[in-house]
N, C-alpha and C positions, 0 to 999 in steps of 0.2 A: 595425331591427326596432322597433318601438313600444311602448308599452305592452299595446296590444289585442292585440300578434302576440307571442303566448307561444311559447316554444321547450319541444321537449320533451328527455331525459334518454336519450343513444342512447349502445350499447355492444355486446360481443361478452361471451362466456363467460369471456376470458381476454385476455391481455394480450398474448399472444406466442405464434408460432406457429412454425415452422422454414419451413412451405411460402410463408409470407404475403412471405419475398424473393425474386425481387428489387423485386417491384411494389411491396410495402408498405414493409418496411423494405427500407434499400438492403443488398445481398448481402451484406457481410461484419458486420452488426452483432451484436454478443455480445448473448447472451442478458441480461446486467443493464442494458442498454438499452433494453428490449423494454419496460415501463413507462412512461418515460418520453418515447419515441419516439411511443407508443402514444396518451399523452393531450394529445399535439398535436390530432390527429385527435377523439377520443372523446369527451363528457363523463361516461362513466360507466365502469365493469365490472362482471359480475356475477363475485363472487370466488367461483368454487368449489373452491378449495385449501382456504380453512378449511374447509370440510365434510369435506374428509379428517383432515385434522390441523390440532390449534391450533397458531396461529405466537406467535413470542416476541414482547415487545413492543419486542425491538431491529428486527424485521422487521418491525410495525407501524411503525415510527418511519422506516425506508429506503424504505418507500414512499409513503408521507406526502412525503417530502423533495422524490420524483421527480416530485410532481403540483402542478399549481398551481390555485386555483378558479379558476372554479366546478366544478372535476371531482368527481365524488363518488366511493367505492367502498359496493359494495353485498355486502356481504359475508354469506354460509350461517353460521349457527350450526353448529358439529361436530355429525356425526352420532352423535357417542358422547354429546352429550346429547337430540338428538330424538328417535333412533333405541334406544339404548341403556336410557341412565337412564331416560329419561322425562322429562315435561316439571315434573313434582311432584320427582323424588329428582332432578332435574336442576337444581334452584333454586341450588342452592350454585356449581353448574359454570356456570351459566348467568351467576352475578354474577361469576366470576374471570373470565371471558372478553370480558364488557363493559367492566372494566377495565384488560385489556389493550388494548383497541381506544381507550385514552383519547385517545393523538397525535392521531384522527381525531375524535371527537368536540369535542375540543376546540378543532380548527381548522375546523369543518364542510365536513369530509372526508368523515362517513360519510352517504351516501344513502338508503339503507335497509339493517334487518336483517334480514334473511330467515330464517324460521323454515320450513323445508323437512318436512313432518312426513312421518311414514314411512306406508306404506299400510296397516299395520294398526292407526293413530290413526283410530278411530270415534270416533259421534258419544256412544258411554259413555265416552269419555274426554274432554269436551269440557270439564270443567270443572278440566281440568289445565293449560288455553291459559286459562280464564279466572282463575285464580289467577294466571299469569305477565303476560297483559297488566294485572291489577287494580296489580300490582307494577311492571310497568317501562314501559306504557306512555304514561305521561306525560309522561317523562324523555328516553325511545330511539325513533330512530323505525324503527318494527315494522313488517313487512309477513309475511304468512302464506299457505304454499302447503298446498294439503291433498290428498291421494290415495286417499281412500277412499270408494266408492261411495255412502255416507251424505251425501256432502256434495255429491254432482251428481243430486242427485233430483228435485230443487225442491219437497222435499216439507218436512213442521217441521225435522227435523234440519238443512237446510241452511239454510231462514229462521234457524232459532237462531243457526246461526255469522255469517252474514249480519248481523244484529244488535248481536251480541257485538262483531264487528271495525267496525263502524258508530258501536256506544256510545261505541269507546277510539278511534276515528277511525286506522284499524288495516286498513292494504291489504291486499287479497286479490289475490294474486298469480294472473293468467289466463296459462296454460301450453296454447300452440295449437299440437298436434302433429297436427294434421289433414294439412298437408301431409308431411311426411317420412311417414306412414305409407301414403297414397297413394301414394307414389314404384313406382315398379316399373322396375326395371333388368334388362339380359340379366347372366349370370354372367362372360360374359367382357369386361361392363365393368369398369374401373377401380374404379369407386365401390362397387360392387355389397357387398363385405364392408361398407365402411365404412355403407353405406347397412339392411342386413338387421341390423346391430351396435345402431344407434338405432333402428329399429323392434321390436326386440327389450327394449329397455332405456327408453326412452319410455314414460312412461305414455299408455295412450290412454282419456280422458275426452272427453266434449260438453265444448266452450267455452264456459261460460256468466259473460258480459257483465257486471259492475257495479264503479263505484266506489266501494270501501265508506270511502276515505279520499283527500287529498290530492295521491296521486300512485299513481295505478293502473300496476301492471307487467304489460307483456306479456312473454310468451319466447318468443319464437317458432320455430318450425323445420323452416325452409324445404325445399323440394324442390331435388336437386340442377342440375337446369334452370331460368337464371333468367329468362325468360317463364312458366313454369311456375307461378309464384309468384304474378302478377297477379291474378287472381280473389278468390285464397285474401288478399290484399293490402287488395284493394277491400273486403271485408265489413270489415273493421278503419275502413276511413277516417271513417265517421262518427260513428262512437265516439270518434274521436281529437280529430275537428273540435268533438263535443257536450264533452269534457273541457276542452279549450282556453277553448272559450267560456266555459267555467263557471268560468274561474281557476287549473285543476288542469292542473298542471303533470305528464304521463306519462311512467315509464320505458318506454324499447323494447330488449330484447336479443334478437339476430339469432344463430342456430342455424344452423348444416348440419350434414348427419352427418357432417361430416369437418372443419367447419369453414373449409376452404379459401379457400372462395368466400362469404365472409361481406360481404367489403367490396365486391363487388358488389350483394347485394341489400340490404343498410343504403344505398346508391344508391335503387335503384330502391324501396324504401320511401319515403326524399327526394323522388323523383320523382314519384311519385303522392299521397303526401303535399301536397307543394307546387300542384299541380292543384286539390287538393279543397280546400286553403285560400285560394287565392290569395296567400299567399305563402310562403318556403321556411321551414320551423320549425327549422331549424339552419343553424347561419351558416357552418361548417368543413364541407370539399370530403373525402370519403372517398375518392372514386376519385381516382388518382395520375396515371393515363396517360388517352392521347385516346382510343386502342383500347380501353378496358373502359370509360372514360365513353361513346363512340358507342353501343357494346353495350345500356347501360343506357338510353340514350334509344329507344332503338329498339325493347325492350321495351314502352313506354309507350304502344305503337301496337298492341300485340295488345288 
């Protein structure tokens, strides 16, 4: 890969899954392998464990061990400060927890921090994300998802935040549940709970497109048919192909509502991907077997 052929920053929700053997991991592996098995394959994850609970910084430091660069983790601020405190009485909780994450920081470990903000952060509380990026982000590298109607309007509230994350060169995290909400299943398929469970819990926003810093994240979440996906696939490629070009280096994490079938369509993302580039933007094979790589190629034909 060259200089001009940028690679970008591809991952799943999590690390380890039960269903993801025998194809992914081989059947009998323990779960404290599932990390490090994991970032053979990946160079990224998007950690949503700490958004439930802070980890110690002895488990900061065990998975640090398990990873080698250029992997990154990208790890949710708790929601007992986004959600909870606030982002203001959250200042204090917000520094203990950046200092537990030092093992990654200080190995450049950590990818981005994602600040997940809850759906009732409007745009009257916007000057509580700009006192925290005014404070950390020059230091941390910050990325911000937002969930409330003010900020997919395209109206000033959204130019503001727009701006604000622009000034501190500060990603805005694009969360595309267009497809999983499309999805439509009969009830006596399999997927059917797992699938009505994410459109239920999903936020459903308009995708709305920009870079407002160095490394744009997408999250994606996919449909559980994976031709199904292409379209919804296509509108992303030339976003992908204008960031490349421009230097900036993009996260991709790949969604299903069950998660299952994730390493097939991180595939066929590759695959169309590679198409629209002329060449493959990541260098490591996610599919394992010939049957779910033929699968994936043949996709590429709808």
């Amino acid at each position: 890969m060259s200089a001009t052929q940028l690679p970008i920053m591809l991952g799943a929700p999590m690390w380890g899954h039960a269903s993801w053997k025998p194809d992914f991991f081989p059947a009998k592996t323990p779960s404290k392998e599932y990390l490090s098995l994991y970032a053979r394959y990946y160079s990224s994850v998007e950690g949503n464990m700490t958004f439930y609970a802070e980890p110690s910084i002895e488990k900061i430091v065990d998975w640090s061990q398990k990873v080698e660069a250029p992997f990154k983790f990208c790890f949710k601020v708790p929601r007992f400060i986004t959600h909870e405190l606030g982002l203001i009485k959250g200042l204090q909780a917000f520094d203990r927890f950046t200092t537990t994450l030092k093992p990654l920081t200080e190995q450049n470990k950590l990818g981005r921090l994602m600040l997940q903000l809850p759906p009732h952060f409007s745009f009257q509380q916007l000057n509580g994300l700009r006192l925290l990026l005014e404070q950390y982000a020059a230091t941390l590298p910050l990325a911000v998802e937002v969930r409330h109607n003010d900020f997919y309007n395209k109206g000033q509230s959204e130019q503001l935040l727009n701006r604000l994350l622009i000034e501190h060169e500060v990603d805005r995290v694009m969360m595309d549940t267009r497809p999983v909400h499309s999805d439509k299943v009969d009830k006596t398929d399999p997927a059917y709970a797992a699938i009505k469970d994410a459109q239920l819990k999903k936020p459903k926003f308009p995708v709305h497109i920009l870079a407002t810093g160095h490394n744009p994240i997408v999250r994606y979440v996919g449909r559980m048919v994976l031709k199904d996906n292409v379209e919804f696939i296509k509108s992303w490629l030339p976003y992908f192909k204008q960031w490349l070009t421009e230097g900036k280096q993009p996260y991709l994490f790949i969604h299903t509502a069950n998660n299952v079938g994730i390493h097939d369509l991180a595939e066929l993302w590759l695959t169309l991907l590679t198409e629209t580039l002329g060449y493959r933007p990541f260098k490591k094979r996610i599919v394992l077997n010939a049957g779910i790589e033929q699968s994936v190629q043949q996709t590429s034909l709808f």
